[in-house]
Each structure stands twice: as structure tokens, then as C-alpha cells.
PDB file of N, CA, C and O in Angstrom, chain B, residues numbered from 101:
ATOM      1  N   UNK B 101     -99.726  70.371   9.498  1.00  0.00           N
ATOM      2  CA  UNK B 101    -100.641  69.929   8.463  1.00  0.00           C
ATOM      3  C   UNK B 101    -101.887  69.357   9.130  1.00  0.00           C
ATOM      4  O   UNK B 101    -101.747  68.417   9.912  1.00  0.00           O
ATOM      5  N   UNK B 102    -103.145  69.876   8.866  1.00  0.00           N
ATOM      6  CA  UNK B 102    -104.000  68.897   9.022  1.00  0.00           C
ATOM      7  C   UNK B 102    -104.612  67.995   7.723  1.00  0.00           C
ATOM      8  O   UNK B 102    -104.265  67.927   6.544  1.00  0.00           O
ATOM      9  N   UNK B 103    -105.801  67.267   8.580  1.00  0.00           N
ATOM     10  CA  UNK B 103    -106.983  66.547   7.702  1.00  0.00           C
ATOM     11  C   UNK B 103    -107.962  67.434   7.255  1.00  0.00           C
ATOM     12  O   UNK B 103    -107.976  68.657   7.401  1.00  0.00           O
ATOM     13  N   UNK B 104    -109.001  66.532   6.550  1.00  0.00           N
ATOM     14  CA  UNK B 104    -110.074  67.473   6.093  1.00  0.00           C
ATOM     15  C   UNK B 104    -110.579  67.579   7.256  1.00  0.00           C
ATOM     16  O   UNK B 104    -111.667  68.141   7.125  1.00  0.00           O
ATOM     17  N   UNK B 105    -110.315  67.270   8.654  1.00  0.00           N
ATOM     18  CA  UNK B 105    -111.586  67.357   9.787  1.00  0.00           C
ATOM     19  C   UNK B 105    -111.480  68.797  10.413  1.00  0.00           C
ATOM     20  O   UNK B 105    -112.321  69.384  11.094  1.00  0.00           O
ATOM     21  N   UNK B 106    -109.878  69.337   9.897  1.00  0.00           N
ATOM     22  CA  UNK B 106    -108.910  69.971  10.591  1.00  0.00           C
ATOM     23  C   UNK B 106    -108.255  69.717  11.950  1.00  0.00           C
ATOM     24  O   UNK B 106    -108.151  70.538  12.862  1.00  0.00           O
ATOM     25  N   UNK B 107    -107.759  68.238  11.940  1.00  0.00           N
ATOM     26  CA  UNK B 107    -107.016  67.939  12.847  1.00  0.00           C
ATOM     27  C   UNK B 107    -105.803  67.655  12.650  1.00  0.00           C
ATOM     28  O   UNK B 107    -105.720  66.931  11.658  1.00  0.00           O
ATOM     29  N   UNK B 108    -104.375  67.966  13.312  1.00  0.00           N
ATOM     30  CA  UNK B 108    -103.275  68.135  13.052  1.00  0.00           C
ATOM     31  C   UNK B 108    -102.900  66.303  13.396  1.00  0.00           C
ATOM     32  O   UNK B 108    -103.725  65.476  13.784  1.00  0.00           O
ATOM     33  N   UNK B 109    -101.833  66.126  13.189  1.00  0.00           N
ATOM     34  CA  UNK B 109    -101.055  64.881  12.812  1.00  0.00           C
ATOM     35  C   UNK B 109    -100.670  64.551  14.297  1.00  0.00           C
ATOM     36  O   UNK B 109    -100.666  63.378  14.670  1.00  0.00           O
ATOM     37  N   UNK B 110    -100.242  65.912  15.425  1.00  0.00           N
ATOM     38  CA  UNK B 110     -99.971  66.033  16.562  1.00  0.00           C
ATOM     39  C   UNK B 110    -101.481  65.587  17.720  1.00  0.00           C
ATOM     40  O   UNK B 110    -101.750  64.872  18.686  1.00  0.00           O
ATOM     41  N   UNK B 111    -101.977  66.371  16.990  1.00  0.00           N
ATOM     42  CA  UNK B 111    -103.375  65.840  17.957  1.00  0.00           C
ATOM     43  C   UNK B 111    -104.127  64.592  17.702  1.00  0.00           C
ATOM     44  O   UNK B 111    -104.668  63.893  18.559  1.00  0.00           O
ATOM     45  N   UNK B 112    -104.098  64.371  16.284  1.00  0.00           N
ATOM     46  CA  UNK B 112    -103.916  62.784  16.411  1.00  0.00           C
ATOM     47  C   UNK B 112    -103.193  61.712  16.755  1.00  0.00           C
ATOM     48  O   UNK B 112    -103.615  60.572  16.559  1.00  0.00           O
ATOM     49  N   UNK B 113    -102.167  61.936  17.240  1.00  0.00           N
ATOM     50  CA  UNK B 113    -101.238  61.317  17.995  1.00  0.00           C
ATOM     51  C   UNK B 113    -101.019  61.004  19.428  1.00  0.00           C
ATOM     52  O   UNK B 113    -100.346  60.177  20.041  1.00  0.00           O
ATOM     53  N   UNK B 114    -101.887  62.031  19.760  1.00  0.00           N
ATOM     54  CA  UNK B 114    -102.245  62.458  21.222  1.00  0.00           C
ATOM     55  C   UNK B 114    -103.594  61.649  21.228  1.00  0.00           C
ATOM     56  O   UNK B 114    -103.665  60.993  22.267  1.00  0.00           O
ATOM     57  N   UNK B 115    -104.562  61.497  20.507  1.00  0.00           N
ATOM     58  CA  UNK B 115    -105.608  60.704  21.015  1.00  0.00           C
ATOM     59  C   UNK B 115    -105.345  59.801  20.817  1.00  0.00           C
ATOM     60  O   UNK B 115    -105.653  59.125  21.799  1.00  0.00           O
ATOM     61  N   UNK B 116    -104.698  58.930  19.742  1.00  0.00           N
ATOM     62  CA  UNK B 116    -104.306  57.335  19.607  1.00  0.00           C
ATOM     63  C   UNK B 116    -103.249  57.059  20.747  1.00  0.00           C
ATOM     64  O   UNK B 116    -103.053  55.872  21.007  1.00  0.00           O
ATOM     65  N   UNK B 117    -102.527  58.032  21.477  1.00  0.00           N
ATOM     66  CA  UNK B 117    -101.718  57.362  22.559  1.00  0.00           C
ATOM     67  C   UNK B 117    -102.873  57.781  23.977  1.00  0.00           C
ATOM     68  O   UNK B 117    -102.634  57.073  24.955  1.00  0.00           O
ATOM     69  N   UNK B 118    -103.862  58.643  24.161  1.00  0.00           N
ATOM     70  CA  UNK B 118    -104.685  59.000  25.269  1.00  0.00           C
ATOM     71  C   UNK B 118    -105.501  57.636  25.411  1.00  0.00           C
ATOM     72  O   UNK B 118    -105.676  56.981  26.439  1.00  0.00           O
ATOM     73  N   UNK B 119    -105.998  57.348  23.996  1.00  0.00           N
ATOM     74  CA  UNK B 119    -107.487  55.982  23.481  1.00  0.00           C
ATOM     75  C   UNK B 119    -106.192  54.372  24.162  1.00  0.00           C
ATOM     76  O   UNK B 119    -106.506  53.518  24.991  1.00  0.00           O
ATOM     77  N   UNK B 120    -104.989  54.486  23.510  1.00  0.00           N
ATOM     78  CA  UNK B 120    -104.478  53.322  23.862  1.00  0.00           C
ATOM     79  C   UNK B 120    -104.057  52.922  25.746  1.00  0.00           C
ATOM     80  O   UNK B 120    -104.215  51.824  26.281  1.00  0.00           O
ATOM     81  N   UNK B 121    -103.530  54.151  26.385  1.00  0.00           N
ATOM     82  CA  UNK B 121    -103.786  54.584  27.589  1.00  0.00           C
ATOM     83  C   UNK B 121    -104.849  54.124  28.154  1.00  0.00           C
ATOM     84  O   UNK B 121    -104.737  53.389  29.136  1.00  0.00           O
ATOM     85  N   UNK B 122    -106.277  54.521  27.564  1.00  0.00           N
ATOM     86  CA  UNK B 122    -107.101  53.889  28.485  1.00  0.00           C
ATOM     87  C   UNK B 122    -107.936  52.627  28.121  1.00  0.00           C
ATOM     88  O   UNK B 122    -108.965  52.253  28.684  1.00  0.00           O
ATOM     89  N   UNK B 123    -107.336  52.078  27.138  1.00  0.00           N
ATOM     90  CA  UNK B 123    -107.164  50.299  26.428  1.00  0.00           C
ATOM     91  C   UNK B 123    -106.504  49.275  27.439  1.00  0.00           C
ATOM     92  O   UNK B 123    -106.909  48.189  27.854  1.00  0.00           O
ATOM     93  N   UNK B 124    -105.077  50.164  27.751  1.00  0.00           N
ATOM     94  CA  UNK B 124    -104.306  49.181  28.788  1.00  0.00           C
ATOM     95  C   UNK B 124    -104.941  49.116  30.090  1.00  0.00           C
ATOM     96  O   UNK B 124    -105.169  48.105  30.754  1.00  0.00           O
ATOM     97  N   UNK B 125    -105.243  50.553  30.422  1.00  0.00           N
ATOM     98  CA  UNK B 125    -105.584  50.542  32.016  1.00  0.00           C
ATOM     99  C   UNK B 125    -106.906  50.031  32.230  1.00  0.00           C
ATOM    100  O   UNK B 125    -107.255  49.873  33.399  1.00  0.00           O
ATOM    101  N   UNK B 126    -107.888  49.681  31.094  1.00  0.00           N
ATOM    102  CA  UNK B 126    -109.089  48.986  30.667  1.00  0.00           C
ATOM    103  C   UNK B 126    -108.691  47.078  31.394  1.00  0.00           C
ATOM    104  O   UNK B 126    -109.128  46.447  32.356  1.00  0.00           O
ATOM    105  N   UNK B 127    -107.604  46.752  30.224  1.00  0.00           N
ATOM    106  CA  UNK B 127    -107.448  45.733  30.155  1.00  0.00           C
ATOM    107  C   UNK B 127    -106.532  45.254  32.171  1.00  0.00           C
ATOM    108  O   UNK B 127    -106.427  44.145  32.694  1.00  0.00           O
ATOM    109  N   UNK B 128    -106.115  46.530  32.671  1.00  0.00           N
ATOM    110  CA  UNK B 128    -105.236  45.613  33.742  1.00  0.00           C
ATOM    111  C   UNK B 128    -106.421  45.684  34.730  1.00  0.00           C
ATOM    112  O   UNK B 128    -106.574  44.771  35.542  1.00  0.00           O
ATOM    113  N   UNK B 129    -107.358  46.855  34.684  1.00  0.00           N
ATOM    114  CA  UNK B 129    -107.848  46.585  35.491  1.00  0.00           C
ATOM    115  C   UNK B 129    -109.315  45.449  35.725  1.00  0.00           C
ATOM    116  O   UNK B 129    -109.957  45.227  36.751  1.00  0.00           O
ATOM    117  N   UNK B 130    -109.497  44.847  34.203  1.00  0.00           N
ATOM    118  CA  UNK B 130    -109.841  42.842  34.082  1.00  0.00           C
ATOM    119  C   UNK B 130    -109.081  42.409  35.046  1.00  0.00           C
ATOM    120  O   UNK B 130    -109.446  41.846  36.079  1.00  0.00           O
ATOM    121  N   UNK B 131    -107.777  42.730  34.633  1.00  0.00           N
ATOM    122  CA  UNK B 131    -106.885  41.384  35.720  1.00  0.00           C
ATOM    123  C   UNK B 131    -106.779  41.517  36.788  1.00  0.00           C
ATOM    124  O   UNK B 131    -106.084  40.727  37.428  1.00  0.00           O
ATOM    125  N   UNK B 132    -107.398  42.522  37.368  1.00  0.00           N
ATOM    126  CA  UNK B 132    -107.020  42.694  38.752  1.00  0.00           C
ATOM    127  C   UNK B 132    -108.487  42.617  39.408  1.00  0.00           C
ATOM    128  O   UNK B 132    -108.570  42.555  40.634  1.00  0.00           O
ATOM    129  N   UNK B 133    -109.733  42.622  38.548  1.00  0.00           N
ATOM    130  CA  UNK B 133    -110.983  42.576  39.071  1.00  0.00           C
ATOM    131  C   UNK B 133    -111.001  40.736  39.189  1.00  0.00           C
ATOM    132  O   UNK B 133    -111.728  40.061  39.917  1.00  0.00           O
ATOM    133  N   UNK B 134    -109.889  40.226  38.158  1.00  0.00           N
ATOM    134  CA  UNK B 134    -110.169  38.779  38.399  1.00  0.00           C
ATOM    135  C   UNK B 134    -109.426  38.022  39.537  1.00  0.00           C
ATOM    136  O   UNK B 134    -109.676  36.890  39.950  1.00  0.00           O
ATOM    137  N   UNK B 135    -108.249  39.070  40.048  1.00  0.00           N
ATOM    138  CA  UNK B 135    -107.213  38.940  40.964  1.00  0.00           C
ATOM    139  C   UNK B 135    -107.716  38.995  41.983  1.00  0.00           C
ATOM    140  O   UNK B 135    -107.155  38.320  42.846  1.00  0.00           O
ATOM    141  N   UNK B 136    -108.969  39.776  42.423  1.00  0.00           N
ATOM    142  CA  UNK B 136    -109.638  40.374  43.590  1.00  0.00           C
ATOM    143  C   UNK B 136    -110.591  39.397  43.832  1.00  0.00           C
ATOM    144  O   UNK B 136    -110.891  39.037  44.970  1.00  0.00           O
ATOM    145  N   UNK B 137    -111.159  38.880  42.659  1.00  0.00           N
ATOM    146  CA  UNK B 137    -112.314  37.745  42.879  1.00  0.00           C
ATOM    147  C   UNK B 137    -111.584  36.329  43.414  1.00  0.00           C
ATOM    148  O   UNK B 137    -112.065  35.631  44.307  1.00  0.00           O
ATOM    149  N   UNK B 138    -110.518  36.078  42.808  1.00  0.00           N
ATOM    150  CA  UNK B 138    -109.221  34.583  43.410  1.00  0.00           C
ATOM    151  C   UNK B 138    -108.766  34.944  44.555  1.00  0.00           C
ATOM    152  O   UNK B 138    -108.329  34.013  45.231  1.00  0.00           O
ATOM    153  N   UNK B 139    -108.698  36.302  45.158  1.00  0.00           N
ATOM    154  CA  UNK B 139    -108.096  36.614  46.425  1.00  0.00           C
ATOM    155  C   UNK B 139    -108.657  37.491  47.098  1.00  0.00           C
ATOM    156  O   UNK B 139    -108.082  38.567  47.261  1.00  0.00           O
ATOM    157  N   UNK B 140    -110.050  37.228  47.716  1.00  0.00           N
ATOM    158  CA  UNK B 140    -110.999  38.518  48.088  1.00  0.00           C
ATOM    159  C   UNK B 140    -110.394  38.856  48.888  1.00  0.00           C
ATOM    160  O   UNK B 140    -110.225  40.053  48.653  1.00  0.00           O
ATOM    161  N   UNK B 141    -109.594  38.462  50.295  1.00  0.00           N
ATOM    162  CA  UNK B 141    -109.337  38.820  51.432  1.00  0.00           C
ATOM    163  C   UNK B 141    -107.510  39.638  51.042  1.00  0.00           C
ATOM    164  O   UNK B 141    -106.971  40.429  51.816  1.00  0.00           O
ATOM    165  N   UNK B 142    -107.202  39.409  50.382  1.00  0.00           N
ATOM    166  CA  UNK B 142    -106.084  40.011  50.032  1.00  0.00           C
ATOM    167  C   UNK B 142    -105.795  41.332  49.716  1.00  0.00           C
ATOM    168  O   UNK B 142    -105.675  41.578  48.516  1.00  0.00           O
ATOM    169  N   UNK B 143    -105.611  42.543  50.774  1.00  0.00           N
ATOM    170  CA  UNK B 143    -105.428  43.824  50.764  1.00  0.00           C
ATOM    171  C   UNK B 143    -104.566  44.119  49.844  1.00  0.00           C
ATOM    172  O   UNK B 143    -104.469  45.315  49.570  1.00  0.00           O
ATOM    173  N   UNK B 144    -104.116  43.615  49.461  1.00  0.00           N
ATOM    174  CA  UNK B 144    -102.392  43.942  48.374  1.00  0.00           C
ATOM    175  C   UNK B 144    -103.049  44.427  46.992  1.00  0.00           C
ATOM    176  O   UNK B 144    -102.855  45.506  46.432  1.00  0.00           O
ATOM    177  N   UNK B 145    -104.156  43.007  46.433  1.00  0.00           N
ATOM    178  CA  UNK B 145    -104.743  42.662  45.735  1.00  0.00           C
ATOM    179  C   UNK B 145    -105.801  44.074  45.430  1.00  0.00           C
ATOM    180  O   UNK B 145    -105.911  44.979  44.602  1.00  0.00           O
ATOM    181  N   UNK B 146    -106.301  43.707  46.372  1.00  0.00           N
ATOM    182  CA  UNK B 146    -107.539  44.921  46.334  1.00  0.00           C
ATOM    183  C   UNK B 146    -106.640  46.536  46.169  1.00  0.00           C
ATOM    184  O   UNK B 146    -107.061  47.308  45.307  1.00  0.00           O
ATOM    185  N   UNK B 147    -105.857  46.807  46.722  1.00  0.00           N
ATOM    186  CA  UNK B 147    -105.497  48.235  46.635  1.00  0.00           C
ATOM    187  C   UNK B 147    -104.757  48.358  45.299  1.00  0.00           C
ATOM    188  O   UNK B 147    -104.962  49.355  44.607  1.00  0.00           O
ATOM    189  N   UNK B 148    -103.822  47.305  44.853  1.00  0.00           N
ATOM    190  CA  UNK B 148    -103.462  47.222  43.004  1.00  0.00           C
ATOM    191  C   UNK B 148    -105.070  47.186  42.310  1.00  0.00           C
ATOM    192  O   UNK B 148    -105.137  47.916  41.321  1.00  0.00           O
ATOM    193  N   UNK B 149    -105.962  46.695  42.545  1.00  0.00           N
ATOM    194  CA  UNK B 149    -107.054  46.885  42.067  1.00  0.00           C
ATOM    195  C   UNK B 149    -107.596  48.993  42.038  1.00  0.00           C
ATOM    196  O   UNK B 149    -107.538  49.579  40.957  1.00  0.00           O
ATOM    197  N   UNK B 150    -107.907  49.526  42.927  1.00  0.00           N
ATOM    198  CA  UNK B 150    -108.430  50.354  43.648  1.00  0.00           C
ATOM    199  C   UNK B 150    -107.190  51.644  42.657  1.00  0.00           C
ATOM    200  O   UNK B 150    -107.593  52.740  42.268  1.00  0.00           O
ATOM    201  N   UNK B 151    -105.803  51.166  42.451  1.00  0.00           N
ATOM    202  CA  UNK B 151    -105.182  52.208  42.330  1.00  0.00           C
ATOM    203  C   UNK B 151    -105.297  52.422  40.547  1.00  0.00           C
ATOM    204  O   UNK B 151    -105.203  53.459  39.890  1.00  0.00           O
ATOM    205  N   UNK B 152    -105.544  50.959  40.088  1.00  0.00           N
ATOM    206  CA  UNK B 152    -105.744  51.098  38.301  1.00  0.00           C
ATOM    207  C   UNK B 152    -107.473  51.391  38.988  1.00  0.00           C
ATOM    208  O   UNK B 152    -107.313  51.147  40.183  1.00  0.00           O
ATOM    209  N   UNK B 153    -108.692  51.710  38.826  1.00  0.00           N
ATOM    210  CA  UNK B 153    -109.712  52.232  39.064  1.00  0.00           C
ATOM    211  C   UNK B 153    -109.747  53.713  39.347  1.00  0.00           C
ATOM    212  O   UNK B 153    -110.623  54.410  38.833  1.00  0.00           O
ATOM    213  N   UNK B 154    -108.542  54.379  40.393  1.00  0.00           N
ATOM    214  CA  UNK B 154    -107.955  55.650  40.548  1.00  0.00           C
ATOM    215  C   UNK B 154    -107.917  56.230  39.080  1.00  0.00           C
ATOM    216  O   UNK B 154    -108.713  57.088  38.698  1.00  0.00           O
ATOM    217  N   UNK B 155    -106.728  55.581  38.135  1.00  0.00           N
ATOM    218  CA  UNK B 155    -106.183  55.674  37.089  1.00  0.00           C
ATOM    219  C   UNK B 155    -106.937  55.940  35.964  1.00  0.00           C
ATOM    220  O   UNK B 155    -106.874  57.011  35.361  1.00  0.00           O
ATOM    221  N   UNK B 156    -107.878  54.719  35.551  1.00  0.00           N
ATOM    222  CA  UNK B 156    -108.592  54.894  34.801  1.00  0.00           C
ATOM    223  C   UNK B 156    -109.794  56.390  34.890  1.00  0.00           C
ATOM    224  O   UNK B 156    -109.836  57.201  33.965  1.00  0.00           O
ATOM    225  N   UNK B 157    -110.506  56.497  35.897  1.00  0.00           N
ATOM    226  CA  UNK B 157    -111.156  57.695  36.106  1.00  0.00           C
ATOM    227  C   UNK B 157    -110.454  58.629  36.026  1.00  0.00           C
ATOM    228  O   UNK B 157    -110.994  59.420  35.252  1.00  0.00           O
ATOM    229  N   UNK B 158    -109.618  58.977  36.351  1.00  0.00           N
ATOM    230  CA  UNK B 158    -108.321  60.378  36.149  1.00  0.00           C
ATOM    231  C   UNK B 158    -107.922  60.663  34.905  1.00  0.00           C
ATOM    232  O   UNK B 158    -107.191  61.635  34.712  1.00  0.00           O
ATOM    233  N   UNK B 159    -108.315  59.911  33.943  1.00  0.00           N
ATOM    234  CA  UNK B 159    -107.834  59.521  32.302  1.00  0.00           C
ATOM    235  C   UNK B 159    -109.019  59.743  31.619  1.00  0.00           C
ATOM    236  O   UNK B 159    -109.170  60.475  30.641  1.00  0.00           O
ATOM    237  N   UNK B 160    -109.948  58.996  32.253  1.00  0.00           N
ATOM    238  CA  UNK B 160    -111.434  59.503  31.448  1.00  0.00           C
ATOM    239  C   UNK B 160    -112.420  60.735  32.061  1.00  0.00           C
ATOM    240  O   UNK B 160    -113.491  61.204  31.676  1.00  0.00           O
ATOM    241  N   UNK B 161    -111.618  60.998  33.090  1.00  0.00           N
ATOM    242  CA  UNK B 161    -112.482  62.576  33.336  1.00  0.00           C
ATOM    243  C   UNK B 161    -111.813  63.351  32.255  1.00  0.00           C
ATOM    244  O   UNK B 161    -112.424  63.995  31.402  1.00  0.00           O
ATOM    245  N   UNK B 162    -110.162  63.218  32.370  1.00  0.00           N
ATOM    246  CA  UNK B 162    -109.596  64.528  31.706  1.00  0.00           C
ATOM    247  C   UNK B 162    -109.905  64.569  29.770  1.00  0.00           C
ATOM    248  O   UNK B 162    -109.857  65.469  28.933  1.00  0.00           O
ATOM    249  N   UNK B 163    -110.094  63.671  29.739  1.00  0.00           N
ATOM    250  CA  UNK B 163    -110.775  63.363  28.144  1.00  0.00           C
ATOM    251  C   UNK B 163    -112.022  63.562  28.018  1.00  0.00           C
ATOM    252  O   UNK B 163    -112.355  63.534  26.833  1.00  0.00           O
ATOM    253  N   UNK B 164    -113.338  63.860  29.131  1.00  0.00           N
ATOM    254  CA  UNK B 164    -114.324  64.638  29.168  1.00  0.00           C
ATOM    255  C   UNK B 164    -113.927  65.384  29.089  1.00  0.00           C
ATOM    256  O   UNK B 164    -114.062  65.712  27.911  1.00  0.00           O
ATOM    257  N   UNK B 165    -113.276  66.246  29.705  1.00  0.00           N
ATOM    258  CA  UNK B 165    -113.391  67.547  29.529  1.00  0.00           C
ATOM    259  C   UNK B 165    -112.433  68.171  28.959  1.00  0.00           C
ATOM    260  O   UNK B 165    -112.286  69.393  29.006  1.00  0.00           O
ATOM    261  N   UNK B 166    -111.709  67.389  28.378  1.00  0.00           N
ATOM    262  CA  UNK B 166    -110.896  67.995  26.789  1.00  0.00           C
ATOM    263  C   UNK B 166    -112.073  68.080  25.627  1.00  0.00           C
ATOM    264  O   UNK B 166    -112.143  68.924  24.734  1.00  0.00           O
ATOM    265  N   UNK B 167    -113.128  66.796  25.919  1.00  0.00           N
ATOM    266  CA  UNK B 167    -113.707  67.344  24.598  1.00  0.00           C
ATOM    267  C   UNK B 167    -114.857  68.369  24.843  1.00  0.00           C
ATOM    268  O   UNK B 167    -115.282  69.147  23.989  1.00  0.00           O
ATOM    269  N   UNK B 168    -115.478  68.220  26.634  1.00  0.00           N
ATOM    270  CA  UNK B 168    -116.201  69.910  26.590  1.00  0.00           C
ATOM    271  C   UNK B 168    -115.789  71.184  26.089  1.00  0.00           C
ATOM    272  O   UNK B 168    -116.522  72.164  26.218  1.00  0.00           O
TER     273      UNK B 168
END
């Protein structure tokens, strides 16, 4: 079934879990930009930082170019 937009119930489901996906990895990677600023010298810190930054770009390229 779709909407009047003609979007199915499935593909809306898929963007409210893609949009919430990159809500969380939004929000951890705050905590870890604030983790990095309390612990500059801390490699641990910085690479949990570096790997949600990985994450997030890998999530919002592929949602560019789902909607190209």
C-alpha cells in the first residue's frame, strides 16, 4: 500500500529507522566530541571519537545517494 506521495509503508520505515540511525550517531558523536575536549591526550578517546565520525559519513553518503 502506499500514500498519496506513492510511498510504501516499507520505505517509510526504512527512512524513520535510516533518519533515527543518524539521530543517535548525531547525538554519540556530541559525547565523544565532549569526551575528546575533557581528555585531549587520550588516544582511546579520540579513536571512539574518529570511529562514530567514520559512521556517521558512511550513513550520510549512502542516503545521498539513495536519494540521487
Amino acid at each position: 500500500m502506499s500514500d498519496s506521495n506513492g510511498t510504501t509503508a516499507a520505505e517509510t520505515d526504512t527512512t524513520t529507522t535510516d533518519t533515527t540511525a543518524v539521530e543517535t550517531l548525531q547525538q554519540g558523536l556530541v559525547g565523544q566530541l565532549m569526551a575528546v575536549i575533557g581528555a585531549p591526550d587520550d588516544k582511546d578517546v579520540a579513536r571512539a571519537a574518529d570511529d562514530i565520525v567514520q559512521q556517521l559519513d558512511a550513513r550520510l553518503r549512502a542516503a545521498g545517494s539513495a536519494a540521487a
